[in-house]
VOSEVO-875394 format. One line per field, with one value per residue (C-alpha): x, y, z; residue in three letters. Coordinates in Angstrom, 1 decimal, decimal comma. Layout:
# residues N
c1	(X | ...)
c2	(Y | ...)
c3	(Z | ...)
res	(ALA | ...)
This chain:
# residues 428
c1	(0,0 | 1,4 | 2,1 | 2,5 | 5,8 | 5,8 | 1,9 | 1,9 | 1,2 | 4,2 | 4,2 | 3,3 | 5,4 | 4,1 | 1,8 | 3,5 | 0,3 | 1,1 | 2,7 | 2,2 | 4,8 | 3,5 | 3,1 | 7,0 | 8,2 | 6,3 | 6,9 | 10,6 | 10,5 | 8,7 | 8,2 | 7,2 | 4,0 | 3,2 | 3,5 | 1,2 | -1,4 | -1,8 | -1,5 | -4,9 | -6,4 | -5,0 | -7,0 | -10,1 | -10,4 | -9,9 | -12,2 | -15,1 | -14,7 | -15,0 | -18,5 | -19,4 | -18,8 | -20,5 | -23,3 | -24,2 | -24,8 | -26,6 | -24,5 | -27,2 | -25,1 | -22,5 | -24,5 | -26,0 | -22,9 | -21,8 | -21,6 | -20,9 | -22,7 | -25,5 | -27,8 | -27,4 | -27,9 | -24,1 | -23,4 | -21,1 | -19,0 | -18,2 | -15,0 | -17,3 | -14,8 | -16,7 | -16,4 | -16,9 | -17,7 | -16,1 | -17,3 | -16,6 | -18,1 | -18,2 | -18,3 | -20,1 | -18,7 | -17,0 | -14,0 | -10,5 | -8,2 | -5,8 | -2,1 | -1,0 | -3,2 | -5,6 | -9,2 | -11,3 | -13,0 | -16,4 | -18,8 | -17,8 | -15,5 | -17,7 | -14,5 | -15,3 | -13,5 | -14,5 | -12,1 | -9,2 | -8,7 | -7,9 | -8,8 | -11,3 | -7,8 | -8,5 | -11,9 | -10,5 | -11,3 | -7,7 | -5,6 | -2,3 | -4,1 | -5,2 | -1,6 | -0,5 | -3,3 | -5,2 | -7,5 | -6,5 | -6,1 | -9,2 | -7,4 | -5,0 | -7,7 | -10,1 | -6,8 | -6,1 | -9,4 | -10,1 | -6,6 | -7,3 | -3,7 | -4,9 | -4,2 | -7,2 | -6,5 | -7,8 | -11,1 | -11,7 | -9,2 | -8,9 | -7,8 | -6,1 | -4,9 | -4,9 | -3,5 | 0,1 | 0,3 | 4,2 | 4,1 | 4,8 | 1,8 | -1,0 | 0,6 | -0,2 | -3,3 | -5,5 | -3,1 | -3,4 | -6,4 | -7,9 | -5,9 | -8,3 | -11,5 | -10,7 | -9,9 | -13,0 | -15,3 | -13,8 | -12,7 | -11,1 | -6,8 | -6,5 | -7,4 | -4,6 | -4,5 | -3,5 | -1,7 | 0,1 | 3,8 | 5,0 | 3,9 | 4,7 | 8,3 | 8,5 | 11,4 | 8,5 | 5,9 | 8,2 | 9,2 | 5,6 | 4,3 | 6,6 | 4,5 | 2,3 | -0,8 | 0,3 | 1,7 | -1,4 | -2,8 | -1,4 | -0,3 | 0,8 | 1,1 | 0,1 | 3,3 | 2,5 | -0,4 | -4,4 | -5,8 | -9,7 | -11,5 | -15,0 | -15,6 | -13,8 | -13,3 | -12,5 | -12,8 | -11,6 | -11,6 | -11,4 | -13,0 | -11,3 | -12,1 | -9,9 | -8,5 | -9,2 | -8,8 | -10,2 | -13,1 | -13,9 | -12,3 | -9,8 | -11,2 | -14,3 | -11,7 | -10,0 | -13,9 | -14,5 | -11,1 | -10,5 | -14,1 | -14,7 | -10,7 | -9,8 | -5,8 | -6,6 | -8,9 | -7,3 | -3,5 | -2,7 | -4,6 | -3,2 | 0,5 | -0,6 | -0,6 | 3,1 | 4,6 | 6,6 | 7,3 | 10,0 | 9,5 | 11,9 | 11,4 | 10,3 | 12,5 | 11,6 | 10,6 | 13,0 | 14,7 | 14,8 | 14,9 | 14,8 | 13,7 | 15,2 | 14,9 | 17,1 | 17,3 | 16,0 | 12,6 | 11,5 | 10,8 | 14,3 | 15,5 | 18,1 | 19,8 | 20,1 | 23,7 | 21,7 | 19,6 | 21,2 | 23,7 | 20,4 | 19,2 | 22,6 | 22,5 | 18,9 | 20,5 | 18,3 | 19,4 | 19,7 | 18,1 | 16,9 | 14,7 | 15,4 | 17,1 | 15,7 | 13,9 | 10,1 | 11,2 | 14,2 | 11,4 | 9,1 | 12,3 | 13,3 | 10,0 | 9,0 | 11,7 | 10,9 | 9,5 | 10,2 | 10,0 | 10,9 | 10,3 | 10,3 | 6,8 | 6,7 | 6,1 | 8,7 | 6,7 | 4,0 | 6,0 | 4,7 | 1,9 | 4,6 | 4,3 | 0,5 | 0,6 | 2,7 | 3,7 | 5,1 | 5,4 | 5,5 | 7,1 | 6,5 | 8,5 | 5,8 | 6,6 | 4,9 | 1,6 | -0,6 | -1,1 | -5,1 | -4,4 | -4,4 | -2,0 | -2,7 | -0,2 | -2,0 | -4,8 | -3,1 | -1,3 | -5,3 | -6,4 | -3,2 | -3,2 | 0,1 | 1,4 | 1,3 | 2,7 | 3,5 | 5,4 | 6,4 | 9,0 | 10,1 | 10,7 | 13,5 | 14,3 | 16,8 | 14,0 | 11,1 | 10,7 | 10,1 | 6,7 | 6,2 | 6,1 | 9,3 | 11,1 | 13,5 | 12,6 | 13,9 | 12,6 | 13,4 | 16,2 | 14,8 | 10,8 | 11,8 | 13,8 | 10,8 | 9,1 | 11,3 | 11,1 | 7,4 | 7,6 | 10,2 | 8,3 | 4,8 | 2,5 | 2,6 | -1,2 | -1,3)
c2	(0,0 | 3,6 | 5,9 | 10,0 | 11,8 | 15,4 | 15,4 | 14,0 | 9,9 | 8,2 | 5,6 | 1,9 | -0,7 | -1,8 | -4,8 | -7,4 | -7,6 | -10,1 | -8,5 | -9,5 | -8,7 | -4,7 | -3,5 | -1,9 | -5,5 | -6,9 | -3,3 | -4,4 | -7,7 | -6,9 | -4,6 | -1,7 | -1,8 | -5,1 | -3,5 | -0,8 | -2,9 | -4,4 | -2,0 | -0,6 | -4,0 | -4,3 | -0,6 | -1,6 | -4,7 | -3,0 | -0,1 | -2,8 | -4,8 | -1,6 | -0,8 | -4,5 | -4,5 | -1,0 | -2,5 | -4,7 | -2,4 | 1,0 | 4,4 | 6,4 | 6,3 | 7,9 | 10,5 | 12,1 | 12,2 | 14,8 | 18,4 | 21,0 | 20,0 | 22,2 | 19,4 | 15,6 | 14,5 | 15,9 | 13,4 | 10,4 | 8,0 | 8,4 | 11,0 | 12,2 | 14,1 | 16,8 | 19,3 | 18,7 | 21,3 | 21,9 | 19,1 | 18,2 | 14,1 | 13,3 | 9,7 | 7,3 | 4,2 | 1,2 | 1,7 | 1,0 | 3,5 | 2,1 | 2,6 | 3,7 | 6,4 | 6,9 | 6,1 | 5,2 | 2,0 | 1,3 | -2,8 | -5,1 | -3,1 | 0,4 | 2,2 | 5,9 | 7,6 | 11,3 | 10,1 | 11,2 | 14,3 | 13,8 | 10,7 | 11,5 | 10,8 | 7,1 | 7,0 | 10,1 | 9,9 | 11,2 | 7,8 | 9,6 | 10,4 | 7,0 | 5,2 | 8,0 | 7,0 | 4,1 | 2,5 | 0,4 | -3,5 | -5,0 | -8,2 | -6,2 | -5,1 | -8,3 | -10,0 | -7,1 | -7,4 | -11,2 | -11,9 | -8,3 | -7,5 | -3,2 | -1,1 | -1,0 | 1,5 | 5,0 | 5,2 | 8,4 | 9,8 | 12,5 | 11,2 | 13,9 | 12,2 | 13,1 | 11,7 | 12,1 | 13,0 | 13,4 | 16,6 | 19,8 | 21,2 | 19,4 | 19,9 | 23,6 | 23,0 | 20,2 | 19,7 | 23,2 | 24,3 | 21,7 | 22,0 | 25,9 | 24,1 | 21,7 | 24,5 | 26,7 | 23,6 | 23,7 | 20,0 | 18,7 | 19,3 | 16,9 | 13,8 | 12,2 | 13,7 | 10,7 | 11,6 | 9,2 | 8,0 | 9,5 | 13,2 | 12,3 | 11,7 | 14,7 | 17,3 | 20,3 | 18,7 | 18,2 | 21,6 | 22,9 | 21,5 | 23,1 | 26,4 | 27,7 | 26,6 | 23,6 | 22,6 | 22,2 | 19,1 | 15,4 | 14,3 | 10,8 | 8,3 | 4,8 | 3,2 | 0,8 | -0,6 | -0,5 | 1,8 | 0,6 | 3,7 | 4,0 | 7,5 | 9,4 | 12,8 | 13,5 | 16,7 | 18,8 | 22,5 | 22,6 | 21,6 | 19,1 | 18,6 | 17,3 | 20,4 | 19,2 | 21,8 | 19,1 | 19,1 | 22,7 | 25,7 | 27,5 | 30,4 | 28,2 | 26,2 | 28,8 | 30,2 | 26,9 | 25,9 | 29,3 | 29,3 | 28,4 | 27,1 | 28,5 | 27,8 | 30,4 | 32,8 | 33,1 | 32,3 | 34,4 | 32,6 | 29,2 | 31,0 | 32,2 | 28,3 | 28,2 | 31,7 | 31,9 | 35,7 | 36,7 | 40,4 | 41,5 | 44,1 | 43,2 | 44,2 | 45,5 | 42,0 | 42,2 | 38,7 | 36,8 | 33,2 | 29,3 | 27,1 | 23,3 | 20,1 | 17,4 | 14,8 | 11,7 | 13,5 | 13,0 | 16,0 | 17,2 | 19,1 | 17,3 | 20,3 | 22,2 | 23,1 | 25,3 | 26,6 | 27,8 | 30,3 | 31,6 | 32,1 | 33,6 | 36,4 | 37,5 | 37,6 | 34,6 | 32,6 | 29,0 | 27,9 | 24,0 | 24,2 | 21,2 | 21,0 | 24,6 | 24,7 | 26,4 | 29,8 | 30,1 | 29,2 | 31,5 | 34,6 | 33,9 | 33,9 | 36,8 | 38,9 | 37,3 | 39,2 | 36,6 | 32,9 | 30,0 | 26,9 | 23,4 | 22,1 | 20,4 | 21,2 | 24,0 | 26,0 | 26,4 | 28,9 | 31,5 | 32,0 | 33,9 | 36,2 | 36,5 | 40,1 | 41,4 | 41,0 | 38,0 | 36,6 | 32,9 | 31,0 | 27,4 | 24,5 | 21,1 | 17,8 | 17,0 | 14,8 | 17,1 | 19,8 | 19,2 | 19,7 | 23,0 | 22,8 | 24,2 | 26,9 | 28,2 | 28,3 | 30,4 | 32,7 | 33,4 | 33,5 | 35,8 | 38,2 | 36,8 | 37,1 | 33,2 | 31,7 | 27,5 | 26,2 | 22,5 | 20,9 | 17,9 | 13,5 | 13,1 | 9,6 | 8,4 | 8,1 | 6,4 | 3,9 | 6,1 | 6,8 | 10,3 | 12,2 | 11,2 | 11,3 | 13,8 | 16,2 | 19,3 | 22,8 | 24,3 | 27,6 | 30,0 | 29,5 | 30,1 | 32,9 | 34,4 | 33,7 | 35,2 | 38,1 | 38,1 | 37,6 | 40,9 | 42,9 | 42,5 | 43,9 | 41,3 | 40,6 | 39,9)
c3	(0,0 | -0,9 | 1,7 | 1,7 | 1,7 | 2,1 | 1,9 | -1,3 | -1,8 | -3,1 | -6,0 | -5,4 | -6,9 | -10,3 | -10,9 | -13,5 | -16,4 | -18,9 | -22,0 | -25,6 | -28,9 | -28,9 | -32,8 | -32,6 | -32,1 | -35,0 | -37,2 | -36,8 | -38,2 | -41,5 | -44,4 | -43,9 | -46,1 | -45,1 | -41,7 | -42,3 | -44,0 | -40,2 | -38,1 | -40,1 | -39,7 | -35,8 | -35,1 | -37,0 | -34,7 | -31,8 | -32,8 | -33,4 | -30,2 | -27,9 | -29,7 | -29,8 | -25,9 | -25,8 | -27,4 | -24,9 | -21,9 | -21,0 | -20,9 | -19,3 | -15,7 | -17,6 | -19,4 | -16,4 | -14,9 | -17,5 | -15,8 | -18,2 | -21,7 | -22,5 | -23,6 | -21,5 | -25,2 | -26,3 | -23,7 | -24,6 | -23,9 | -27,6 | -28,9 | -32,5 | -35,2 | -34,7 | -32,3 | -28,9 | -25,9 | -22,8 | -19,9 | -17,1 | -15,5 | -12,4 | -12,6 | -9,3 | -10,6 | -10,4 | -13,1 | -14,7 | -15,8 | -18,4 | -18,2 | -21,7 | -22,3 | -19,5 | -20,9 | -18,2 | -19,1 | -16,8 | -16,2 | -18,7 | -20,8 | -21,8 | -23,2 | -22,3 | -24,9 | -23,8 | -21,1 | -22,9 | -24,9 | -29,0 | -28,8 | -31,8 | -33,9 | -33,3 | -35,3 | -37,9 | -41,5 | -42,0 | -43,0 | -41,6 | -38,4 | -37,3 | -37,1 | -35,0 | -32,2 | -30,9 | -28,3 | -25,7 | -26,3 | -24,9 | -23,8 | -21,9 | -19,9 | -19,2 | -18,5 | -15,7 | -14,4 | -14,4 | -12,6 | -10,4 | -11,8 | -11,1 | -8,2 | -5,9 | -3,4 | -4,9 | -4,5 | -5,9 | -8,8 | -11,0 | -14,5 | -17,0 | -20,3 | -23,9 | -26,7 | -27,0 | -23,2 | -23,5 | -26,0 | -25,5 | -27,3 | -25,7 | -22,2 | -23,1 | -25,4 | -23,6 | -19,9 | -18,4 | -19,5 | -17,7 | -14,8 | -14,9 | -15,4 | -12,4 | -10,4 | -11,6 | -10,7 | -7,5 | -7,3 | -4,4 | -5,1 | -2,4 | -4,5 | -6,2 | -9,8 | -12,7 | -15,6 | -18,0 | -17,4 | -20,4 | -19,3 | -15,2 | -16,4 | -18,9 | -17,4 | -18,7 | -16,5 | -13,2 | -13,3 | -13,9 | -11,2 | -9,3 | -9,2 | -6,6 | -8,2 | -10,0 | -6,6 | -4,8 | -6,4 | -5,9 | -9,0 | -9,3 | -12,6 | -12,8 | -13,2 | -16,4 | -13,9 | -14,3 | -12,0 | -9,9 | -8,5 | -7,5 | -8,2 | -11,0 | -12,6 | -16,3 | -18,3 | -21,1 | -21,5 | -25,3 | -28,7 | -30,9 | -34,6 | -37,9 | -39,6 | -42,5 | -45,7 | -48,2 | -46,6 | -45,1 | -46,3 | -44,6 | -42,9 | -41,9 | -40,2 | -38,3 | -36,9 | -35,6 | -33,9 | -32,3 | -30,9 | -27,7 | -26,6 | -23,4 | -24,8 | -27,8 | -26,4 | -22,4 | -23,0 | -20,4 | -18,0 | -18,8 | -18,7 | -15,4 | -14,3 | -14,6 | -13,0 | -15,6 | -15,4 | -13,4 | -13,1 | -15,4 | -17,4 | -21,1 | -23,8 | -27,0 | -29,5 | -32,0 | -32,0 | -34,9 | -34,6 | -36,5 | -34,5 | -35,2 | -34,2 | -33,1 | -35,7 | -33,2 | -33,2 | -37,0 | -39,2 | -40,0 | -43,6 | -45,7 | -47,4 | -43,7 | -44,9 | -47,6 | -45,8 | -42,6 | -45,2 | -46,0 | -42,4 | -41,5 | -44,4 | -43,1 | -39,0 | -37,8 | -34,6 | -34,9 | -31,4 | -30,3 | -27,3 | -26,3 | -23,5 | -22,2 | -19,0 | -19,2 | -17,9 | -20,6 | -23,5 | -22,3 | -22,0 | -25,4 | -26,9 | -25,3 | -26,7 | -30,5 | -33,7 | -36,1 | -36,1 | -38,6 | -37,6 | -38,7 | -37,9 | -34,4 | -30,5 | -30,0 | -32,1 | -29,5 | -27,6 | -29,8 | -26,8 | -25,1 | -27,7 | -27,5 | -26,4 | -29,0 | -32,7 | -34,4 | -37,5 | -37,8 | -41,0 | -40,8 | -42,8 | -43,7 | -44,5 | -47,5 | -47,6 | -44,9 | -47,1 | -46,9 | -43,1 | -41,0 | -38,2 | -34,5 | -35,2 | -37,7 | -35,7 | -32,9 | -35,3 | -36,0 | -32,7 | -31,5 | -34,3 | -35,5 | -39,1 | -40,5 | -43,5 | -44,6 | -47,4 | -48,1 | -48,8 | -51,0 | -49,9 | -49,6 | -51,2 | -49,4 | -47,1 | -48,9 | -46,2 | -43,1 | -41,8 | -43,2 | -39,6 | -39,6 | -42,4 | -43,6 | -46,2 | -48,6 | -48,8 | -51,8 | -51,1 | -54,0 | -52,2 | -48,7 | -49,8 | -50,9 | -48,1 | -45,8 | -47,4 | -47,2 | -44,0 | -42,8 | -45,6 | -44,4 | -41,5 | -38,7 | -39,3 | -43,2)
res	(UNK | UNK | UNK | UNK | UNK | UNK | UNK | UNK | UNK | UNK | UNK | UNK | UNK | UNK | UNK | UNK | UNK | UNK | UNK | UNK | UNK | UNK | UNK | UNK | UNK | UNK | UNK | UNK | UNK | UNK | UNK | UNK | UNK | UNK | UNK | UNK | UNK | UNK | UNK | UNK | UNK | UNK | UNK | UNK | UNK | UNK | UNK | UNK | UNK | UNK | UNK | UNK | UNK | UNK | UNK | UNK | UNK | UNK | UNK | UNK | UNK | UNK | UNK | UNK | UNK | UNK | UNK | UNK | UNK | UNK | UNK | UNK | UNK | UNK | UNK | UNK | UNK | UNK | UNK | UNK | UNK | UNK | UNK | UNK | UNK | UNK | UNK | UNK | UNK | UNK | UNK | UNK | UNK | UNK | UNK | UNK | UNK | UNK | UNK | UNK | UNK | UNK | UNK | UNK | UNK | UNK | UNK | UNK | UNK | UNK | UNK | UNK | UNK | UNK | UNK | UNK | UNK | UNK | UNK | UNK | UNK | UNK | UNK | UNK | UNK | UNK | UNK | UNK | UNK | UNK | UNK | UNK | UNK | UNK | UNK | UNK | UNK | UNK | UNK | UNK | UNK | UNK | UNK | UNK | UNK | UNK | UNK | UNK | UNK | UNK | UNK | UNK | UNK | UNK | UNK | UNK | UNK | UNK | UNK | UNK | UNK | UNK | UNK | UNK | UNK | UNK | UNK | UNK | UNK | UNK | UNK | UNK | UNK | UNK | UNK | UNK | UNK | UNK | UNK | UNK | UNK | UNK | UNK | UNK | UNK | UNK | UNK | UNK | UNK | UNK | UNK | UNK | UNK | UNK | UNK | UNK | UNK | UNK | UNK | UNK | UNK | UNK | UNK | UNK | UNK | UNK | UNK | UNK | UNK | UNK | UNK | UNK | UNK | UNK | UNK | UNK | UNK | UNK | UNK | UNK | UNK | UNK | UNK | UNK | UNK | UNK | UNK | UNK | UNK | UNK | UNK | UNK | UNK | UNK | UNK | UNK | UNK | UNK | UNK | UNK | UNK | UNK | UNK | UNK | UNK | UNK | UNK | UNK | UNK | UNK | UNK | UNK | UNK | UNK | UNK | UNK | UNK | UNK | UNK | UNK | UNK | UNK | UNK | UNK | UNK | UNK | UNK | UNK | UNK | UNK | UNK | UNK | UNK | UNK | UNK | UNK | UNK | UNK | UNK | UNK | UNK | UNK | UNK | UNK | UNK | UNK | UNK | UNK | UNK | UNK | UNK | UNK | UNK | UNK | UNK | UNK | UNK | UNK | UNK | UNK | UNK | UNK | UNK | UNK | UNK | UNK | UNK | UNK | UNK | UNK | UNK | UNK | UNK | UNK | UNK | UNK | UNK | UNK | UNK | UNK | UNK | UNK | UNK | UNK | UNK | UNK | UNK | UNK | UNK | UNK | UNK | UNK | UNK | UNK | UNK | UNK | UNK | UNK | UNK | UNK | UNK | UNK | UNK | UNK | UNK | UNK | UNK | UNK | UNK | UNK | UNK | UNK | UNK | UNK | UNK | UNK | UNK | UNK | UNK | UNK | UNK | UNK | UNK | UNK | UNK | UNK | UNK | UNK | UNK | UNK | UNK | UNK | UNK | UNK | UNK | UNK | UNK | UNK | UNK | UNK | UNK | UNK | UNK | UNK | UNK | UNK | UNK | UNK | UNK | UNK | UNK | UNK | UNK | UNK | UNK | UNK | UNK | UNK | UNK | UNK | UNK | UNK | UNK | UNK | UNK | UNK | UNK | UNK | UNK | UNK | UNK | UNK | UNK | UNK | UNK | UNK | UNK | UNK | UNK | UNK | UNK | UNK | UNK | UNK | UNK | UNK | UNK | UNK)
């Protein structure tokens, strides 16, 4: 049984659930279009035994328990691609809370997607989307509850996942934001607050909850181990939809995303989370900055040699946040007026910037260009000055997933771009 250290309870020693070869395993012993081909089919099965088993029972307990939709009807334990409303359940019954993601999974296996935010990527029309995200394995978790291989001594939880829990973005997107609606509801900060492994371990998220406010709540992870609680608390503070260009146009796109997102219309109350400001006086924004990215993460430019000549001649900083604590993001952002960026998480730093001008350059793989990206939407949101281009496969490369993959932008467009970009009013 866990105890408390320092008022806070400490970690109990994970429960051994059977493993079985995970999809990495078997993606590194075959093809990768052979690969792919199953991975679809692996999702598809999963997707159709959570609604078979969803079939077979009543989610009226879980609809009432719903809080903040405007109509019990919106109610579901269903993540739609369409967009969803802030809520808030409060949930009086017997569940499990997954390891790998967090859904909350309630009787005889009535998944609860709504219990994790994004998770509407699992069910997305978008082919690229869907092998970036998935459900849980149902046989992980009647295994873990037939053999009572979960942690049983948390009766009432808070549980605060979202897809891709270990990124930068949706820590400030979907993670704080909640962390306000929690707070606004005026839920109990005593009860021990579960968030994913991957984010619990995060350097960014052990130094954020070092603030005053963040500091108040008990957060704890679940250690690779199913979690059984009899009450429990879910919720998200923002609408999620597919940016999807080929199917909405742009500026109908940028309407709907900005609307209603406490992360785009109240950034500085989610920066106020972190007391990040250290009551220096601000200096003029005049930096000018690329940001990169180290080449383990995916999304990387072949011809950088090129490029960076270019990025010298026009007096741009080459700058890797990796490795920079939240307060030395925030100072550096604060004091920018122009950003290029390779597309990716460090890019969402450009909130620091939301009460001043910036212009915003962003380098694309190729393949999304019918997607909008999140960035775009903030630039909107913020009043910021926004421009894409994309760049090339590169072939030496043809086998890599294409999130990860290097690619080439080509020197004469981005040139031109650049000079778009230091030629232009910040809110063209």
């Amino acid at each position: 049984m866990p105890g408390r250290r320092n008022g806070r309870p400490t970690q109990a020693s994970p429960v051994r659930v059977p493993t079985f070869m995970g999809m990495q395993q078997i993606r590194s012993r075959m093809p990768p279009p052979v690969y792919w081909r199953l991975h679809r089919l692996h999702r598809n099965v999963q997707i159709r035994a959570w609604d078979g088993l969803a079939a077979l029972q009543s989610s009226k307990p879980l609809e009432s328990s719903f809080k903040l939709w405007t109509s019990p009807a919106e109610a579901s334990r269903r993540a739609p691609d369409s967009p969803l409303k802030p809520y808030l359940c409060q949930l009086q019954r017997d569940v499990l809370i997954e390891p790998r993601s967090g859904f909350v999974i309630a009787d005889y296996g009535l998944l609860i997607e709504t219990s994790v935010s994004n998770a509407y990527v699992a069910r997305a029309r978008d082919p690229l989307l869907r092998t970036v995200f998935g459900l849980p394995s149902p046989a992980r978790y009647f295994i873990a509850r037939t053999l009572g291989r979960y942690r049983s001594d948390l009766e009432s939880v808070i549980s605060l996942a979202t897809a891709w829990p270990q990124n930068y973005f949706h820590f400030y997107r979907d993670f704080l934001p909640k962390m306000l609606l929690l707070e606004e509801a005026n839920i109990d900060p005593a009860l021990p607050v579960i968030v994913p492994d991957e984010l619990f371990d995060q350097p960014f998220f052990r130094e954020a909850i070092q603030s005053k406010r963040l500091s108040r709540w008990n957060f704890m992870s679940p250690r690779g181990q199913f979690i059984k609680s009899k009450s429990v608390v879910f919720c998200s503070a923002n609408q999620f939809f597919l940016h999807d260009r080929s199917v909405s146009p742009e500026s109908e796109l940028l309407s709907q995303a900005s609307a209603g997102t406490r992360f785009l219309e109240s950034p500085g109350d989610v920066l106020a989370l972190l007391d990040l400001d250290d009551g220096r006086l601000r200096t003029s924004a005049e930096r000018r900055i690329f940001l990169t990215r180290p080449a383990g993460r995916g999304r990387t430019l072949s011809n950088f040699e090129e490029i960076e000549a270019l990025l010298r001649k026009w007096n741009f900083e080459i700058v890797d946040t990796d490795g920079m604590s939240l307060r030395e993001q925030a100072q550096l952002f604060r004091e920018c007026r122009y950003v290029i960026g390779i597309h990716g998480a460090g890019l969402t730093n450009i909130i620091h910037a939301y009460d001043h001008d910036l212009s915003l350059l962003q380098l694309r793989q190729p393949g999304e260009e019918h997607l909008m990206t999140d960035f775009a939407v903030m630039c909107h949101s913020f009043g910021f000055a926004h421009q894409e281009i994309f760049g090339t496969l590169d072939h030496r490369d043809l086998n890599a997933p294409r999130l990860q993959g290097r690619f080439l932008i080509d020197v004469a467009v981005l040139r031109a771009a650049i000079e778009r970009m230091l030629t232009s009013p910040p809110s063209d």
